[in-house]
C-alpha positions in Angstrom: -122.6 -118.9 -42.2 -124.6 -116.5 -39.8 -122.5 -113.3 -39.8 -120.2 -114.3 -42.8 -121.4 -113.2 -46.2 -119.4 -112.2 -49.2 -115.7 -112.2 -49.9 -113.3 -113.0 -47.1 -109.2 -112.0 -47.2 -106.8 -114.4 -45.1 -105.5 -111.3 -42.8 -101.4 -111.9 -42.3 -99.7 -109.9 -39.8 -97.7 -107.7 -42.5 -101.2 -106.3 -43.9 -101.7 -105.0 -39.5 -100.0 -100.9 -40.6 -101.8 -101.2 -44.0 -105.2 -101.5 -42.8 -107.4 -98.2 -42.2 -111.4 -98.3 -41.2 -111.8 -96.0 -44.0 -109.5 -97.9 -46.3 -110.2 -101.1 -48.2 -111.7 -103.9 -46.1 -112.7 -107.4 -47.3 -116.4 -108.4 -46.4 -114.8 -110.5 -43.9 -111.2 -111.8 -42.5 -109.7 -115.3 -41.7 -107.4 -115.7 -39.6 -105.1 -118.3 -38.5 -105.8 -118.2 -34.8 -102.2 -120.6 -33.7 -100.6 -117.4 -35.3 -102.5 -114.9 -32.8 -102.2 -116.8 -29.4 -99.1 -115.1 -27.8 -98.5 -111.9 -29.6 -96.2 -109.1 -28.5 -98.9 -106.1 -26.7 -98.4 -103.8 -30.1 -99.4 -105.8 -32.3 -102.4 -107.4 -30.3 -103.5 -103.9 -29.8 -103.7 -103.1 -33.9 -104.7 -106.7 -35.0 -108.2 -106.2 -32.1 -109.0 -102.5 -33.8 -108.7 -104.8 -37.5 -110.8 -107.7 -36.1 -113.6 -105.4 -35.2 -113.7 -103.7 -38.1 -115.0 -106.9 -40.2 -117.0 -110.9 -38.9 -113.8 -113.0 -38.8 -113.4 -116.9 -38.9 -111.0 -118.6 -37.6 -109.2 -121.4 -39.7 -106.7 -123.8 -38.0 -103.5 -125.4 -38.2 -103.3 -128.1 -36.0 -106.2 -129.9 -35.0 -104.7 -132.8 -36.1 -108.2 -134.6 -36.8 -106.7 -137.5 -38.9 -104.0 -138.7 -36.2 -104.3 -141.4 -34.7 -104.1 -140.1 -31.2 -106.3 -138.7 -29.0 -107.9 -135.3 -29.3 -105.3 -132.8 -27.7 -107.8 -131.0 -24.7 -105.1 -128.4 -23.9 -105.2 -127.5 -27.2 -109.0 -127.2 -27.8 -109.1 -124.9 -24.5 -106.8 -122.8 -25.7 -108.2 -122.7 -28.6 -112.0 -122.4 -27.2 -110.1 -119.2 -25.1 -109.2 -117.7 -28.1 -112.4 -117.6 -29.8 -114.9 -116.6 -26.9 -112.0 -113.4 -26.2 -112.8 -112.5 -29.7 -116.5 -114.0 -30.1 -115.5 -115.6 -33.0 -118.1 -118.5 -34.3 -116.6 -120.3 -37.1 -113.9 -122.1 -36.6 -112.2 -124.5 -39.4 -109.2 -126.9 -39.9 -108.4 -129.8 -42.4 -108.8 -133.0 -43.2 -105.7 -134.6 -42.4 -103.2 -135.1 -39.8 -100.2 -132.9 -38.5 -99.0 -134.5 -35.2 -96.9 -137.3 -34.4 -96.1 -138.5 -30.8 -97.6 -135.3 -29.3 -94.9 -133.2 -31.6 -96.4 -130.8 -34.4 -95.4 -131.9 -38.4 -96.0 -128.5 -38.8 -97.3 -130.0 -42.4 -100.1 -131.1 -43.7 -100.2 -135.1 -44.1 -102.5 -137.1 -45.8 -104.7 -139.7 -44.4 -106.2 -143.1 -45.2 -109.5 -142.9 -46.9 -111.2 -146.0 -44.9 -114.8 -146.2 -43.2 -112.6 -147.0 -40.5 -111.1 -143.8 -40.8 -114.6 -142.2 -41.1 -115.5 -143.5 -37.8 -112.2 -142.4 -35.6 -112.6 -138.7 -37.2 -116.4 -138.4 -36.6 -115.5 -139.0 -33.0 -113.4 -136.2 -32.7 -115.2 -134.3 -34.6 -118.1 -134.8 -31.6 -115.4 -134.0 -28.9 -114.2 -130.5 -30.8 -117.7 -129.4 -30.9 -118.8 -130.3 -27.5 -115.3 -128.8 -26.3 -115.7 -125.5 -28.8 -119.3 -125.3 -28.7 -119.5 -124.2 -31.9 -119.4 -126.1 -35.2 -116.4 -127.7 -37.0 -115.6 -127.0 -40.4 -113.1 -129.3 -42.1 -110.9 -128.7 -45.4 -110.8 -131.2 -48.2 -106.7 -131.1 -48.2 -104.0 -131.0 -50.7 -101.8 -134.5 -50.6 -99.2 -135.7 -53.3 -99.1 -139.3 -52.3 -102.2 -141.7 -51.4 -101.8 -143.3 -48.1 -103.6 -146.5 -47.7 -107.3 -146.7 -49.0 -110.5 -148.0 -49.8 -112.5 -145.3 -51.3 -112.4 -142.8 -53.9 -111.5 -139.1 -52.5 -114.6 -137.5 -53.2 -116.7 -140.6 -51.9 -114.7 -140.2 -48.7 -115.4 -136.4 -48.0 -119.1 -137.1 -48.5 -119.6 -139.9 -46.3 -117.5 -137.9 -43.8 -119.6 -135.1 -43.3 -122.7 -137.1 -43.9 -121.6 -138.8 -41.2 -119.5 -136.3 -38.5 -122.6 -133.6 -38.8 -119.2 -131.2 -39.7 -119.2 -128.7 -42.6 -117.1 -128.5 -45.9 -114.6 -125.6 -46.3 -114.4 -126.5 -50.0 -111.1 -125.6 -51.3 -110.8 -125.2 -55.4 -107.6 -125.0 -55.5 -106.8 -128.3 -53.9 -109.6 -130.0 -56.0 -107.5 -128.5 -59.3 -104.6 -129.7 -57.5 -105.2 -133.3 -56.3 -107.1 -133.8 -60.2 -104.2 -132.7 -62.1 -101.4 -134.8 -60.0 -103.2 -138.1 -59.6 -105.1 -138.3 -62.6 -108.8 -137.5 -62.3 -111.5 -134.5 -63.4 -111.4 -132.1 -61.0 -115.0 -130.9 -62.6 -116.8 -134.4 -62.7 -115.7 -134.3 -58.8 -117.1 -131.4 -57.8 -120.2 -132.8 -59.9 -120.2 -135.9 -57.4 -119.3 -133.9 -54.5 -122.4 -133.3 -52.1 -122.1 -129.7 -51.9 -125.4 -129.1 -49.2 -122.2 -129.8 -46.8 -120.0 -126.9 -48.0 -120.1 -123.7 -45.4 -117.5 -121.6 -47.5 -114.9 -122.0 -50.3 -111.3 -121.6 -50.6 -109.0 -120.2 -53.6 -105.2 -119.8 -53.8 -101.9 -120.2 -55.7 -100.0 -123.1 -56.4 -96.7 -123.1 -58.3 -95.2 -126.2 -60.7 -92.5 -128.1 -59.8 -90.4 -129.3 -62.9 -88.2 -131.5 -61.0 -90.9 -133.7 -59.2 -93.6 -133.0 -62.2 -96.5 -131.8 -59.7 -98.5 -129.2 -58.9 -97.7 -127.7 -55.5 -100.4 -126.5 -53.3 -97.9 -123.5 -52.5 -100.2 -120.7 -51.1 -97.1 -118.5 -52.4 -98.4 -116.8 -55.6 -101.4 -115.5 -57.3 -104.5 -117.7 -58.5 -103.8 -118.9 -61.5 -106.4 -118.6 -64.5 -107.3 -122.4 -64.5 -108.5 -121.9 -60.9 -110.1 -119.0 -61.9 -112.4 -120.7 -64.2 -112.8 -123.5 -62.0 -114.0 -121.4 -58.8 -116.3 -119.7 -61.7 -118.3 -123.0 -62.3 -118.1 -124.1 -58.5 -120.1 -120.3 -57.9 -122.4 -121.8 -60.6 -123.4 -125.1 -58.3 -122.9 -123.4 -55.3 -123.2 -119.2 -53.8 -121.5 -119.6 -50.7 -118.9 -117.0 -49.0 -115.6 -117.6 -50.6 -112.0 -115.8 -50.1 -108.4 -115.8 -51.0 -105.9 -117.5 -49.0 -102.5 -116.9 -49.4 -99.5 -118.2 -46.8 -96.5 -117.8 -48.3 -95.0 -114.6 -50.2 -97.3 -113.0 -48.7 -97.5 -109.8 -51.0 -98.3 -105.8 -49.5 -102.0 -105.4 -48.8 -102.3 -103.0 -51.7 -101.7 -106.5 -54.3 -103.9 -108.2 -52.7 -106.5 -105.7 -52.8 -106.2 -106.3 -56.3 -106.6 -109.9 -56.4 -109.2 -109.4 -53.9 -111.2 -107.2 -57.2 -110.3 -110.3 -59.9 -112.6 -112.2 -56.8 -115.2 -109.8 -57.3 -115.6 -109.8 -60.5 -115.1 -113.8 -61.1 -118.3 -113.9 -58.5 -120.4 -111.3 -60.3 -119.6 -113.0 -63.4 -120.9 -116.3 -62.4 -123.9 -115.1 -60.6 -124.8 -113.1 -63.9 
């Protein structure tokens, strides 16, 4: 991804007082640019001295790609505003849908895997990019019912990006996830997943549920070792940039400067 190589750490805005230029710094941040539209002067004034230090992308929240309804322009200016301030070029979001009506889910909802589908999100995909001028990189997303479809999950994501010219942010994690609640390898999919579309990889957390039997793509905790070993034979198919994303209890900078080494060390393992 152009500028982008390495390790990447989602940057929250607890890590801002943490962060020195002569400290610890990730090969690259992601940020989650809805978070950083209207921020108080302070804490736009530390979080431009952290951007600068490392490349950044920017990974949304609510493009809303699989609704139903048209593309929100407002939206995509404000969002193309955001990243020519900060001449960022990457920009991502998922593949699913989060608005209803106009109103924001503020959730992640699964869509129906249909050509039909294919067709309506490959033309937004066209009207993000013309409006962004810059390319869109999509999510494969964690979901814990199926909504109406036609095609196999993995079939789906292929023919999308075959089709809408966008890029894969290819997220392990959710693969592990989605395999181990509805049944299927999530190893012989990444074998049939057509990885020449993947731009960078996620990893995360997810935490068990005992009462609804599932696997919750949580964000909240640390990679567990499964994932681990699963990201370790992704690296094996594919070298791409890849990073940590966590959401929710987010620890101090210091732990995840530590999980941030287990990354390192999973990568130089697998390149070995």
């Amino acid at each position: 991804m152009n500028n982008i190589h390495g390790l990447g750490l989602g940057l929250r805005l607890n890590f801002l007082q943490d962060i020195q230029a002569d400290g610890f710094l990730p090969d690259w941040w992601e940020i989650a640019p809805e978070n950083w539209f209207d921020m108080p002067y302070y804490y736009r004034e530390k979080f431009e001295e952290t951007i600068a230090l490392r490349p950044v992308v920017a990974h949304g929240l609510s493009l809303s790609i699989g609704s139903m309804e048209p593309v929100d322009r407002a939206f995509l200016q404000q969002m193309k505003d955001f990243l020519d301030r900060y001449g960022i070029q990457h920009y991502s979001d998922h593949i699913s849908f989060t608005s209803l009506m106009g109103a924001q889910t503020y959730d992640l909802l699964p869509i129906s895997m249909t050509k039909k589908m294919i067709h309506h999100i490959s033309d937004k995909v066209k009207i993000v990019q013309d409006t962004l001028q810059r390319p869109l990189i999509l999510e494969n997303a964690s979901y814990y019912y199926l909504a109406d479809s036609d095609m196999r999950e993995v079939d789906f994501i292929n023919e999308l990006m075959e089709h809408s010219g966008a890029r894969l942010l290819l997220d392990v994690n959710n693969i592990y996830v989605n395999g181990m609640n509805h049944g299927f390898d999530p190893y012989a999919f990444l074998d049939q997943l057509e990885l020449k579309h993947a731009a960078y990889i996620h990893v995360a957390g997810y935490r068990k549920d005992k009462n609804l039997g599932m696997l919750i793509d949580s964000h909240g905790a640390a990679v567990k070792k499964e994932v681990w070993e699963f990201l370790s034979y992704t690296l094996g198919k594919v070298q791409i940039p890849t990073m940590i994303e966590r959401d929710n209890n987010v620890p101090p900078y210091s732990v995840m400067q530590k999980e941030y080494h287990t990354l390192e060390k999973v990568v130089a393992n697998a390149r070995a």
